[in-house]
TIKOLSE-64543 format. One record per residue (C-alpha): residue number from 1; residue in three letters; x, y, z. Coordinates in steps of 0.5 Angstrom, whole numbers, plus 500, padded with zeros to 3 digits. Example, Ala and Ser with C-alpha at 12.3 -4.5 7.8 and 13.67 -1.06 7.14 Angstrom:
<badren n="1" res="ALA" X="525" Y="491" Z="516"/>
<badren n="2" res="SER" X="527" Y="498" Z="514"/>
This chain:
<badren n="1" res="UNK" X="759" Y="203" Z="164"/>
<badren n="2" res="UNK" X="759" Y="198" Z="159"/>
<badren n="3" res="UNK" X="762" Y="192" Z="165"/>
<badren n="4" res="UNK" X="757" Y="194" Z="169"/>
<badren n="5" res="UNK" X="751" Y="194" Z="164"/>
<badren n="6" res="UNK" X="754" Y="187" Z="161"/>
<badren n="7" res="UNK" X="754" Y="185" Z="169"/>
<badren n="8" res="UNK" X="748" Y="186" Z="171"/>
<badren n="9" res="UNK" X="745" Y="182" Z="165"/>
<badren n="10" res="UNK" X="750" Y="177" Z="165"/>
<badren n="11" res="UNK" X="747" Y="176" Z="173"/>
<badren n="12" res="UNK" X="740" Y="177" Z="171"/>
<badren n="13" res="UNK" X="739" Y="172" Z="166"/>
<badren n="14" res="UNK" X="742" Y="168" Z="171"/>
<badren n="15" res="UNK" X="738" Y="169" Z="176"/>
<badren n="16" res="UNK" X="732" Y="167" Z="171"/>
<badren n="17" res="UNK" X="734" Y="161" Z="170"/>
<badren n="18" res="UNK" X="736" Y="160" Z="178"/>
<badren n="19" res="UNK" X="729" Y="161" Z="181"/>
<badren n="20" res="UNK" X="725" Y="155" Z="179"/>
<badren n="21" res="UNK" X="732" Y="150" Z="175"/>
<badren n="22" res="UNK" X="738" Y="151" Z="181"/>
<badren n="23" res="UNK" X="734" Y="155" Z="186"/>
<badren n="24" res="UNK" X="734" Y="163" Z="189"/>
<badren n="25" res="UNK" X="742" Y="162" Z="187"/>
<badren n="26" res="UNK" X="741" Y="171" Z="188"/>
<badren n="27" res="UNK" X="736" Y="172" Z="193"/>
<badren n="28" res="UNK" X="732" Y="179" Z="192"/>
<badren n="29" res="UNK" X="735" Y="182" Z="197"/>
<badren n="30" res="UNK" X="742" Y="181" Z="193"/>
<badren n="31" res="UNK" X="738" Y="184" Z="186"/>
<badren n="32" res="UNK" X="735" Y="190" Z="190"/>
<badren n="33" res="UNK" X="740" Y="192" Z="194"/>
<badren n="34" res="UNK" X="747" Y="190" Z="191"/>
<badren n="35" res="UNK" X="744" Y="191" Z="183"/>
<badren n="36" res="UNK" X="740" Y="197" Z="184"/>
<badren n="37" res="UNK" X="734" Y="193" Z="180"/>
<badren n="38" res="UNK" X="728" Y="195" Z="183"/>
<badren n="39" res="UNK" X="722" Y="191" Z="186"/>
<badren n="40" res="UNK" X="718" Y="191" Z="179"/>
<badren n="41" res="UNK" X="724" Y="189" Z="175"/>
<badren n="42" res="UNK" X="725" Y="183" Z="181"/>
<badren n="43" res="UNK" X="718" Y="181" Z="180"/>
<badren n="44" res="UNK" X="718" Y="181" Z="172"/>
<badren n="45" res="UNK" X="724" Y="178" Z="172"/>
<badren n="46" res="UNK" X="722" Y="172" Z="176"/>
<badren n="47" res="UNK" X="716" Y="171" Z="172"/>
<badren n="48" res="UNK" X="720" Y="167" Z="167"/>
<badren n="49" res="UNK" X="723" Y="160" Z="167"/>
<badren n="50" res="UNK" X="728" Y="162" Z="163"/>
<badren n="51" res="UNK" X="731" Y="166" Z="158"/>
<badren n="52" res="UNK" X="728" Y="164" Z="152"/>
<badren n="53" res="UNK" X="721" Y="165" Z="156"/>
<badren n="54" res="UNK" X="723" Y="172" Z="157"/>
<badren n="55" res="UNK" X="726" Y="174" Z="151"/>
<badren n="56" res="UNK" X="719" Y="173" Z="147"/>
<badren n="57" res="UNK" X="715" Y="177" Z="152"/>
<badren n="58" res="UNK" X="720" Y="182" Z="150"/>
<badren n="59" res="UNK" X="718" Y="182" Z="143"/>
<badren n="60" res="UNK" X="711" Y="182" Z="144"/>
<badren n="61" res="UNK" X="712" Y="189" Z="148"/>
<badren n="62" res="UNK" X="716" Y="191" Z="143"/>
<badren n="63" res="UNK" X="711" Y="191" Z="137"/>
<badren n="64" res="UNK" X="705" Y="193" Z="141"/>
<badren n="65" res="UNK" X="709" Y="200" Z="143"/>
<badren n="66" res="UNK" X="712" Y="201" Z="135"/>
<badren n="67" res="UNK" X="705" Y="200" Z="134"/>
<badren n="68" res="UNK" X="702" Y="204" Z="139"/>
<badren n="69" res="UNK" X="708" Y="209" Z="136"/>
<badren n="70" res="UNK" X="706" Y="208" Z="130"/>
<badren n="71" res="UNK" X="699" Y="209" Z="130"/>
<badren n="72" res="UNK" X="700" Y="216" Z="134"/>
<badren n="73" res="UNK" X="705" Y="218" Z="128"/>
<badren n="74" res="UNK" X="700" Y="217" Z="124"/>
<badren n="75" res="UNK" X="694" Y="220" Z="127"/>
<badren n="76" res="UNK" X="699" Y="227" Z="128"/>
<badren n="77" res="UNK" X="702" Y="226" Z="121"/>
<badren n="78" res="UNK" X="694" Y="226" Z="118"/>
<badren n="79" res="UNK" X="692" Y="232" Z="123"/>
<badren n="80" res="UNK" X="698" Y="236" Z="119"/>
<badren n="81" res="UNK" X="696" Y="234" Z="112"/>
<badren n="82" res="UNK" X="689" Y="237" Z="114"/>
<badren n="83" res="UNK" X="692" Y="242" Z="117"/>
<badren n="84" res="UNK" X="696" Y="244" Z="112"/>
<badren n="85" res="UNK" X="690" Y="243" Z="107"/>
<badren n="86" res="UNK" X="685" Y="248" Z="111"/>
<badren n="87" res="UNK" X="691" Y="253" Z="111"/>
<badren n="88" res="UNK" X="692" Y="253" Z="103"/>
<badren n="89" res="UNK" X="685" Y="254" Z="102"/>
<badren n="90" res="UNK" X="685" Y="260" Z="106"/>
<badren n="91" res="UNK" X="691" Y="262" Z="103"/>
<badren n="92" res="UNK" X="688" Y="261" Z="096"/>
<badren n="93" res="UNK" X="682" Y="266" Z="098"/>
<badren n="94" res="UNK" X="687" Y="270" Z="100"/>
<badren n="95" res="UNK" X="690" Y="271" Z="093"/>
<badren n="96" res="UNK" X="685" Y="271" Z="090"/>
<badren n="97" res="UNK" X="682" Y="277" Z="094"/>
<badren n="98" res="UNK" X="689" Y="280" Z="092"/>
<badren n="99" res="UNK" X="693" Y="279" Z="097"/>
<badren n="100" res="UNK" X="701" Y="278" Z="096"/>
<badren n="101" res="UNK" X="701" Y="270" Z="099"/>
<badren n="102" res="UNK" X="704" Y="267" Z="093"/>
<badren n="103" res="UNK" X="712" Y="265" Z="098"/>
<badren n="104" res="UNK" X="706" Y="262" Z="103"/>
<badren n="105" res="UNK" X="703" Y="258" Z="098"/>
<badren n="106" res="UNK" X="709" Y="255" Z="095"/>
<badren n="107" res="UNK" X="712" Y="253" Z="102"/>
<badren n="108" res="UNK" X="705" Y="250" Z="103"/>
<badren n="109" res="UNK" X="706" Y="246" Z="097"/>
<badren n="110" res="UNK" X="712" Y="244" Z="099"/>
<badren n="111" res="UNK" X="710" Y="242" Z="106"/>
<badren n="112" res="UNK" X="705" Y="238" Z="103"/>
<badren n="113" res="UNK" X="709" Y="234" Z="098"/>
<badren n="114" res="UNK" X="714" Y="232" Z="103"/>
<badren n="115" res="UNK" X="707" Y="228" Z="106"/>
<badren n="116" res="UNK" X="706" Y="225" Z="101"/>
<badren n="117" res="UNK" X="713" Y="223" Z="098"/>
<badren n="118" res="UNK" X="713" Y="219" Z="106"/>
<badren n="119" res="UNK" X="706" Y="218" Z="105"/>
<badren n="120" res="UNK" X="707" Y="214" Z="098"/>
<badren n="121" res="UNK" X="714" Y="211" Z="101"/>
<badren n="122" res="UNK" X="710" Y="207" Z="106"/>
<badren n="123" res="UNK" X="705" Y="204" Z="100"/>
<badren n="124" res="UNK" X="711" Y="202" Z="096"/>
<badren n="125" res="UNK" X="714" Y="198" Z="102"/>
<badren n="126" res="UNK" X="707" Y="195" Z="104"/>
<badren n="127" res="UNK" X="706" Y="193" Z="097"/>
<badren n="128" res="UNK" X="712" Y="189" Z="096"/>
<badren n="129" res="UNK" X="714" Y="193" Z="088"/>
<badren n="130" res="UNK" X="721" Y="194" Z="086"/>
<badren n="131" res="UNK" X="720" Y="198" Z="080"/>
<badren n="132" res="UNK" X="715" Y="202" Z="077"/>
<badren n="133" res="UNK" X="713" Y="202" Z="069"/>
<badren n="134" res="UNK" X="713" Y="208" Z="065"/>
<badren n="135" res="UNK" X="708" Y="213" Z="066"/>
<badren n="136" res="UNK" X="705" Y="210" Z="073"/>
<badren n="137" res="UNK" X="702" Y="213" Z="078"/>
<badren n="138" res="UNK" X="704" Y="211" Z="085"/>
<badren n="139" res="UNK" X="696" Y="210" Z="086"/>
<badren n="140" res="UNK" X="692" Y="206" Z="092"/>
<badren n="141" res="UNK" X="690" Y="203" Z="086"/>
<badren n="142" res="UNK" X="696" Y="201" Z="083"/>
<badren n="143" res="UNK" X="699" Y="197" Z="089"/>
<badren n="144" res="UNK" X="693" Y="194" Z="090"/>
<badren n="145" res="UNK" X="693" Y="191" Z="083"/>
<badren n="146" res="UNK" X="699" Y="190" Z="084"/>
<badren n="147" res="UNK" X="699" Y="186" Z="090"/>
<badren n="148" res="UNK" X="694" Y="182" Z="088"/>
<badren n="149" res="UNK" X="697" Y="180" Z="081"/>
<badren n="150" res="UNK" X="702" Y="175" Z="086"/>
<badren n="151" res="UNK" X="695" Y="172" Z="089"/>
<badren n="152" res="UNK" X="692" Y="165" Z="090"/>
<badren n="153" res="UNK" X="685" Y="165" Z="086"/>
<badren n="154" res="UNK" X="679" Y="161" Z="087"/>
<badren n="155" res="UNK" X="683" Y="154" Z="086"/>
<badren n="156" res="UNK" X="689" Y="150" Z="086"/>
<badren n="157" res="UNK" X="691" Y="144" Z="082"/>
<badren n="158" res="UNK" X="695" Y="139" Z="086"/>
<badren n="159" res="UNK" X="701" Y="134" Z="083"/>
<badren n="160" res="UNK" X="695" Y="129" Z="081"/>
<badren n="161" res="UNK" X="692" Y="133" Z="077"/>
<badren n="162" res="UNK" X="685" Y="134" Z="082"/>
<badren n="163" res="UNK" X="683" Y="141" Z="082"/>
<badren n="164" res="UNK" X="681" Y="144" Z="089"/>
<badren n="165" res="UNK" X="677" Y="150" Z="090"/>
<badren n="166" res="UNK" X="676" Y="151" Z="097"/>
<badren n="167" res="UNK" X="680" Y="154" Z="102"/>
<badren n="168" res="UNK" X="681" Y="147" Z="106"/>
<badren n="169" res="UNK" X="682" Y="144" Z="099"/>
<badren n="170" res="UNK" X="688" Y="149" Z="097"/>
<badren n="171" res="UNK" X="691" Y="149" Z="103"/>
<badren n="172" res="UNK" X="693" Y="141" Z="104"/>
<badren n="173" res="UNK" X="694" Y="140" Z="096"/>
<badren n="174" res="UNK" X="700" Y="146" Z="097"/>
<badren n="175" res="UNK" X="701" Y="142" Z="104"/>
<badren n="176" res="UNK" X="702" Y="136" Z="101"/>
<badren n="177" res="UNK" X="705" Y="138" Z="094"/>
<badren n="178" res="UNK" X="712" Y="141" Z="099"/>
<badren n="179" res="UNK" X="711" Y="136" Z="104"/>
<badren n="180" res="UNK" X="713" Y="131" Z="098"/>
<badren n="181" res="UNK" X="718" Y="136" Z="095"/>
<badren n="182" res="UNK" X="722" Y="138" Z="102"/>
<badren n="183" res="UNK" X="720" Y="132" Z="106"/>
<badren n="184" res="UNK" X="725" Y="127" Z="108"/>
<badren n="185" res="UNK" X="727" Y="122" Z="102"/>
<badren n="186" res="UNK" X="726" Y="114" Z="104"/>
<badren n="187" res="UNK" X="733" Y="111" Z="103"/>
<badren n="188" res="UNK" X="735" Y="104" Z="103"/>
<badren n="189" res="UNK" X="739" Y="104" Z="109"/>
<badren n="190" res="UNK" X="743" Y="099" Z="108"/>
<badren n="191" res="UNK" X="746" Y="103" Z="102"/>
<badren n="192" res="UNK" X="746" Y="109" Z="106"/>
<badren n="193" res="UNK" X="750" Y="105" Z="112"/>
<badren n="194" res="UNK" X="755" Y="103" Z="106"/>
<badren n="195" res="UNK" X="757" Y="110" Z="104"/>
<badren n="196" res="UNK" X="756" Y="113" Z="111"/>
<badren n="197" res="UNK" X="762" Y="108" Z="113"/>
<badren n="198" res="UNK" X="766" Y="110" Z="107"/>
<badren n="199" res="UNK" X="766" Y="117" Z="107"/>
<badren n="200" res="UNK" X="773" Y="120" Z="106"/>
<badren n="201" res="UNK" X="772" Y="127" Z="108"/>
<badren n="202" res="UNK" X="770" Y="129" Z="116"/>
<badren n="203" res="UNK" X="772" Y="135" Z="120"/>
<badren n="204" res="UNK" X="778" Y="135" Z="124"/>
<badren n="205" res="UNK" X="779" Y="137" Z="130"/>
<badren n="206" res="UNK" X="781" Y="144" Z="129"/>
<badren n="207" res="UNK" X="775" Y="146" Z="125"/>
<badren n="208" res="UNK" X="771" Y="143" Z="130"/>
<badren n="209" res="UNK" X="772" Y="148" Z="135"/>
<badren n="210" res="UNK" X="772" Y="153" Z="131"/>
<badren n="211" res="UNK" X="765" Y="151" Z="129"/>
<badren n="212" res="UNK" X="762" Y="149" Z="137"/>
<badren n="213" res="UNK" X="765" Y="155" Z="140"/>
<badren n="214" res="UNK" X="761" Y="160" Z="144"/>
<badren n="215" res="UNK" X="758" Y="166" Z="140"/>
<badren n="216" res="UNK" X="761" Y="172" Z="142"/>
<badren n="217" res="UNK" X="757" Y="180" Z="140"/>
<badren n="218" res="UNK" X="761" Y="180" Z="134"/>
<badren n="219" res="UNK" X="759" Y="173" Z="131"/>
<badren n="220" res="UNK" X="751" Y="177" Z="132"/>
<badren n="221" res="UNK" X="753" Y="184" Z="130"/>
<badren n="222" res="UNK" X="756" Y="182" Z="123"/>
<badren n="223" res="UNK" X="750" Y="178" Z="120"/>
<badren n="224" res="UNK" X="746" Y="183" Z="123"/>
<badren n="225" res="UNK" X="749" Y="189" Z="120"/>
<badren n="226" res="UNK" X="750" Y="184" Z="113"/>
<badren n="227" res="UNK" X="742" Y="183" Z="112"/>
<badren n="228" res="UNK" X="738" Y="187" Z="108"/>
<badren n="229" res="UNK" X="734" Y="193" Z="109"/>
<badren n="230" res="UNK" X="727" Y="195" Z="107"/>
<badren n="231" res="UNK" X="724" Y="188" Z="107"/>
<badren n="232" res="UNK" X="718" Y="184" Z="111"/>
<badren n="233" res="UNK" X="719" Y="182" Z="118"/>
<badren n="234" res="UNK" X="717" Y="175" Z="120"/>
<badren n="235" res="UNK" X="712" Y="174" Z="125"/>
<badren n="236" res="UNK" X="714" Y="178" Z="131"/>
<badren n="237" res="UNK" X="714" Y="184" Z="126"/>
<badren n="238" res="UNK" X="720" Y="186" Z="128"/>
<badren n="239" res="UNK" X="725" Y="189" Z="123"/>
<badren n="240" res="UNK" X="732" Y="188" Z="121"/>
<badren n="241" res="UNK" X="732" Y="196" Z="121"/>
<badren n="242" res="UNK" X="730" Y="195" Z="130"/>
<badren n="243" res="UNK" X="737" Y="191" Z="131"/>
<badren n="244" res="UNK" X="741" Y="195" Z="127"/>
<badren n="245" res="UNK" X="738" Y="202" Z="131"/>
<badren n="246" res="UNK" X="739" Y="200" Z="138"/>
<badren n="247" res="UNK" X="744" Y="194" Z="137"/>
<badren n="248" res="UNK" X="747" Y="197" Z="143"/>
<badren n="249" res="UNK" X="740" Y="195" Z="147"/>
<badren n="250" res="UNK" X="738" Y="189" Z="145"/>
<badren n="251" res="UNK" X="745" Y="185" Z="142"/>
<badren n="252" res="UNK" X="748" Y="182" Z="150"/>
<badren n="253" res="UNK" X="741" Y="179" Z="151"/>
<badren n="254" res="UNK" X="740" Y="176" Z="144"/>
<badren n="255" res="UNK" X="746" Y="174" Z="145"/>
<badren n="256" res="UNK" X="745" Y="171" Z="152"/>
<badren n="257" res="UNK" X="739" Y="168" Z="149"/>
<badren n="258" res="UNK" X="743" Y="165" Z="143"/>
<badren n="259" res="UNK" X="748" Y="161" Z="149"/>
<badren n="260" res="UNK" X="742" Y="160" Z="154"/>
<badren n="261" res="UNK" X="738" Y="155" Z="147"/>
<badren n="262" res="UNK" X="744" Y="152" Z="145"/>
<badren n="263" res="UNK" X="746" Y="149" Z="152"/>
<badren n="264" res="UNK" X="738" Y="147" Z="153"/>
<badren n="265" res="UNK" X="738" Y="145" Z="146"/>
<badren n="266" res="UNK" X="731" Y="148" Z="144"/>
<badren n="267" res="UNK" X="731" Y="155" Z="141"/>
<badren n="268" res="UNK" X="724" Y="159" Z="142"/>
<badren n="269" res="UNK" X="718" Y="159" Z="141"/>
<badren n="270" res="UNK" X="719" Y="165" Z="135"/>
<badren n="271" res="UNK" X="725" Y="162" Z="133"/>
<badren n="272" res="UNK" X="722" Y="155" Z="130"/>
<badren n="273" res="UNK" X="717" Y="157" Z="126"/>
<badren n="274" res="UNK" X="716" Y="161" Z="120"/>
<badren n="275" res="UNK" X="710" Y="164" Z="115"/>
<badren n="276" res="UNK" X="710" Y="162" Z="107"/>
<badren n="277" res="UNK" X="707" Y="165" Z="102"/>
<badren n="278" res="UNK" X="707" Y="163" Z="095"/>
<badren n="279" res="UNK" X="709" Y="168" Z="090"/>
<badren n="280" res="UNK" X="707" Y="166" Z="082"/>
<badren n="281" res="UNK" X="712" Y="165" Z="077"/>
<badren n="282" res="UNK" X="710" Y="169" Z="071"/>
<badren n="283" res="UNK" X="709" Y="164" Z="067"/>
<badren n="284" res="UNK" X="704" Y="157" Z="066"/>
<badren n="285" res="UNK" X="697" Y="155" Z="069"/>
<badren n="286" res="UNK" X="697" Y="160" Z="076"/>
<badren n="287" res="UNK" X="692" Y="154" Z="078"/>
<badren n="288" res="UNK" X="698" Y="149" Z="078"/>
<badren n="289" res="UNK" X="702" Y="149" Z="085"/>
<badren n="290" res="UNK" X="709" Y="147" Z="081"/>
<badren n="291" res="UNK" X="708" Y="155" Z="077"/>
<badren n="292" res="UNK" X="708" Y="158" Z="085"/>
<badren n="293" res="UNK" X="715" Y="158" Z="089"/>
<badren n="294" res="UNK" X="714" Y="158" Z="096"/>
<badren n="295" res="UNK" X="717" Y="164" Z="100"/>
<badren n="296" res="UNK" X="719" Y="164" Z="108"/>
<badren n="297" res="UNK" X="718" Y="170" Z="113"/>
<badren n="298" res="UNK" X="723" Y="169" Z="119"/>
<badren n="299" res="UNK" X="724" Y="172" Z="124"/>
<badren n="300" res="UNK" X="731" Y="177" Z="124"/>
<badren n="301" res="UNK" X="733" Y="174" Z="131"/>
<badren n="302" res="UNK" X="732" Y="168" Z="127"/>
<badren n="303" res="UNK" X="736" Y="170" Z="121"/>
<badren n="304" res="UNK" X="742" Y="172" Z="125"/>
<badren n="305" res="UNK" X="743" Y="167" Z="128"/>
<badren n="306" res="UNK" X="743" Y="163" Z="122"/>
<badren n="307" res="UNK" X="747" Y="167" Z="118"/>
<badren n="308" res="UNK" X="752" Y="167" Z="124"/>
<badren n="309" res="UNK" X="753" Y="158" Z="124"/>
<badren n="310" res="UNK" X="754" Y="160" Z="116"/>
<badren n="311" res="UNK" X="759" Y="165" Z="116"/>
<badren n="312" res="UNK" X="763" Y="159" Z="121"/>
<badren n="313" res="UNK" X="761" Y="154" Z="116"/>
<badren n="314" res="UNK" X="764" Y="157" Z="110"/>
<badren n="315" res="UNK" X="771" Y="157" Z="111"/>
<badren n="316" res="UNK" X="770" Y="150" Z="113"/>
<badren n="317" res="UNK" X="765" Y="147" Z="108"/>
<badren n="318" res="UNK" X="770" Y="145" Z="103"/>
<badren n="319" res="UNK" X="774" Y="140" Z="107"/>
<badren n="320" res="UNK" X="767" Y="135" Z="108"/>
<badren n="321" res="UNK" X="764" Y="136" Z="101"/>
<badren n="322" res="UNK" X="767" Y="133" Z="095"/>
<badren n="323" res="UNK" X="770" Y="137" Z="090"/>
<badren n="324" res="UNK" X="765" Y="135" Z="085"/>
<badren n="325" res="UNK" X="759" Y="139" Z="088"/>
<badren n="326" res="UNK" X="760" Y="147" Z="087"/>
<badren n="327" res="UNK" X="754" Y="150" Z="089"/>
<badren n="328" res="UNK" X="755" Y="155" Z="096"/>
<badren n="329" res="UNK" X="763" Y="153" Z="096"/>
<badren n="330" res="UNK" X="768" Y="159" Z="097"/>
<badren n="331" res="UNK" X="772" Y="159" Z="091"/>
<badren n="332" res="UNK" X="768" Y="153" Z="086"/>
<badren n="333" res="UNK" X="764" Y="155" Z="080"/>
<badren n="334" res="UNK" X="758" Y="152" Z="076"/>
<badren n="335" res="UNK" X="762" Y="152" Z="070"/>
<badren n="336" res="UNK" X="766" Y="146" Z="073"/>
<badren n="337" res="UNK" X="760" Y="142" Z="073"/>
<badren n="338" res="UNK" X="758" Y="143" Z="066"/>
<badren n="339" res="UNK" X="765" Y="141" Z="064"/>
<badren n="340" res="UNK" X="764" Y="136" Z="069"/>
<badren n="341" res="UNK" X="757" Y="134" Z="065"/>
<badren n="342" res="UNK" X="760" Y="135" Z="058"/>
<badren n="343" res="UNK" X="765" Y="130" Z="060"/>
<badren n="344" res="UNK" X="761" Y="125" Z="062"/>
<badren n="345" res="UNK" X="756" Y="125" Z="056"/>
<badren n="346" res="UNK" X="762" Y="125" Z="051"/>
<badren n="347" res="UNK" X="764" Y="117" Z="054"/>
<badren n="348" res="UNK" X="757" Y="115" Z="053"/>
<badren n="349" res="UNK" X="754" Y="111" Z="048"/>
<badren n="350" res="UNK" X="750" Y="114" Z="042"/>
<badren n="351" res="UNK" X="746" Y="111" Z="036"/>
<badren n="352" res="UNK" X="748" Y="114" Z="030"/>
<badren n="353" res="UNK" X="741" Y="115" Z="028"/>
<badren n="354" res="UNK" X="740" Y="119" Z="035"/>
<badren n="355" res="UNK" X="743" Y="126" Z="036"/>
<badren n="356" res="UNK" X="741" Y="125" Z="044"/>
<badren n="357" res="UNK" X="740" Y="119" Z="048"/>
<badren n="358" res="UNK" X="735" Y="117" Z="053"/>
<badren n="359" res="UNK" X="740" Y="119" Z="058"/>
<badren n="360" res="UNK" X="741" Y="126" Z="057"/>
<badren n="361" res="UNK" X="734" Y="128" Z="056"/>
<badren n="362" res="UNK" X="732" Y="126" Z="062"/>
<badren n="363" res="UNK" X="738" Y="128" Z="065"/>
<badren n="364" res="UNK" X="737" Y="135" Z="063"/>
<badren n="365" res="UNK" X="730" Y="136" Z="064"/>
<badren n="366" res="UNK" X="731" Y="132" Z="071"/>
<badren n="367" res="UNK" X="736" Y="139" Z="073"/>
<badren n="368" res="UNK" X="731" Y="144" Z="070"/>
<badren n="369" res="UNK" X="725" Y="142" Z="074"/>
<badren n="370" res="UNK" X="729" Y="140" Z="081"/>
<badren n="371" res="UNK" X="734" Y="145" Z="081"/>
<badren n="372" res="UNK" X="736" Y="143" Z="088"/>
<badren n="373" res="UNK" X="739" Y="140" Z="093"/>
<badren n="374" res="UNK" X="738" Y="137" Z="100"/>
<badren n="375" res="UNK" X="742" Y="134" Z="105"/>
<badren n="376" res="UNK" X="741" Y="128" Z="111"/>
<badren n="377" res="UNK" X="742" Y="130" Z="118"/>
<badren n="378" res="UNK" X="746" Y="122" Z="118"/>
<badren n="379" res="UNK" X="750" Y="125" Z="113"/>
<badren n="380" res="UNK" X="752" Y="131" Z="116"/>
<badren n="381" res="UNK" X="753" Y="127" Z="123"/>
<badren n="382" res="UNK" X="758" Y="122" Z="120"/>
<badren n="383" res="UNK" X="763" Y="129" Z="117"/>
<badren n="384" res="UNK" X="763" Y="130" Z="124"/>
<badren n="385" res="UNK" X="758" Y="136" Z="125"/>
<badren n="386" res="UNK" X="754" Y="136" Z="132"/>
């Protein structure tokens, strides 16, 4: 059952791909007559240039039925609250007129807090809270407070000092401040030819392979069941718990549509974007865009494939990163680059009237506002990779 199925993806993706790229290599006769695919399916597999084109009307599909479903669970979920509601009061009367309905009561109430628990779940959720004070009720007004505690207000400082109260103005100082910070460097490409050429550390051929083979199910299965649950879907508003639900489903084809983008070299649409949210730091001016950290919704699908090239790389990263750099390398800790920094101070020269130099103030304030890296795609074409 299994072959079978994974052949007639295997045959429907291709046909995809054939009917405007190769020619009808099978014809809809061999699809109706020898697959079993009906006429409708034809004519919707055929409407695609490719998988990729494909696989994002799938994810449409998917969300408007959730939605649909959704919204039908919702409604019913209110009738039953009423229900149940019109049903205590009529008991109530009848307790009150002496009638023995106390054990109806109570399965009443017991009905209508299993309601509500579901009903206060879903707001904890909405609103992004992961723990609640002492004494708090879990209120529609306090989530609310709660989420507005990490919104934007009426303006925002740029990293010029210019305060900017409209909507546009917010906007391009954030645009531009992030732009600054995790935009490309200008570099002197005469001192970056030199150490490009003199670079000691690549992959070999070994690890190349390893790293630019095709994916298989279980490289996508891993990362998937790996993600954490509960979280905020990207923009596609599918959630990780979707994949690990029907993973059995839709797995071969994100598969299929993972291989068919590396071959062409451009992912889809879905895949390559991203939105950003800015969450305040809890401390400093909350006009000041450096006292905000920006936070990117992925899509899953996306997440998947990202973690899975991760999951490759990283028992191979050490062999192309020098041994001084211990961030996100298996089997280094943080602790060897403070040895590393100890040692270093301790070779420099200090006046004896000076407890600090100059040096190392500037190098400890440079770590605390940029704790970060970033790499050059010319760096990583150079170790080998691509």
């Amino acid at each position: 059952m299994a072959a079978n199925r994974a052949r007639r993806n295997a045959l429907r993706f291709s046909a995809v791909e054939d009917v405007k790229m190769d020619g009808l290599l099978f014809s809809r006769s061999v699809l109706q007559k020898e697959l079993g695919f009906r006429p409708d399916q034809i004519d919707y597999l055929f409407a695609f240039p490719g998988v990729s084109e494909w696989w994002e009307d799938i994810k449409i599909r998917i969300r408007s039925f959730f939605i649909r479903e959704g919204t039908r669970v919702a409604r019913d979920r209110r009738c039953r609250i009423n229900h149940l509601q019109i049903r205590l009061q009529n008991l109530s009367k009848l307790l009150e007129h002496g009638f023995d309905v106390q054990a109806d009561i109570l399965l009443c109430k017991q009905r209508l807090s299993s309601f509500y628990h579901e009903f206060t779940k879903g707001l904890i959720l909405r609103s992004r809270v992961q723990f609640l004070e002492n004494n708090e009720t879990c209120s529609r007004f306090f989530f609310l407070k709660a989420r507005a505690t990490g919104k934007i207000k009426d303006a925002m400082m740029d990293s010029h000092g210019t305060t900017h109260t409209t909507t546009e103005g917010i906007r391009d100082s954030v645009h531009d401040f992030y732009s600054d910070l995790y935009g490309p460097k200008v570099s002197d490409n005469a001192t970056g030819n030199f150490f490009m050429q003199h670079l000691q550390l690549s992959l070999s051929e070994e690890n190349k392979e390893v790293l630019e083979g095709d994916l298989v199910l279980a490289d996508l299965k891993r990362p998937m069941l790996s993600l954490p649950k509960g979280r905020s879907p990207g923009s596609d508003g599918i959630p990780v718990e979707f994949y690990a639900t029907f993973w059995d489903l839709v797995g071969s084809d994100l598969l299929e549509v993972f291989r068919c983008s590396m071959r062409e070299g451009l992912l889809p649409n879905s895949l390559r974007g991203g939105c950003i949210r800015l969450i305040y730091k809890k401390k400093g001016d909350r006009a000041d865009v450096r006292n905000w950290r920006p936070i990117s919704l992925l899509n899953v699908d996306f997440k998947i494939l990202s973690k899975s090239l991760f999951l490759r790389l990283r028992p191979v990263v050490s062999t192309v990163v020098e041994s001084d750099q211990t961030c996100g390398i298996p089997g280094r800790k943080i602790s060897d680059n403070l040895c590393l920094v100890r040692d270093v101070f301790s070779g420099l020269p200090r006046p004896p009237t000076l407890p600090y130099t100059a040096t190392e103030v500037g190098f400890s304030v440079h770590l605390r506002r940029k704790a970060r890296t970033s790499g050059s795609r010319d760096h990583v074409k150079a170790c080998g990779f691509g």
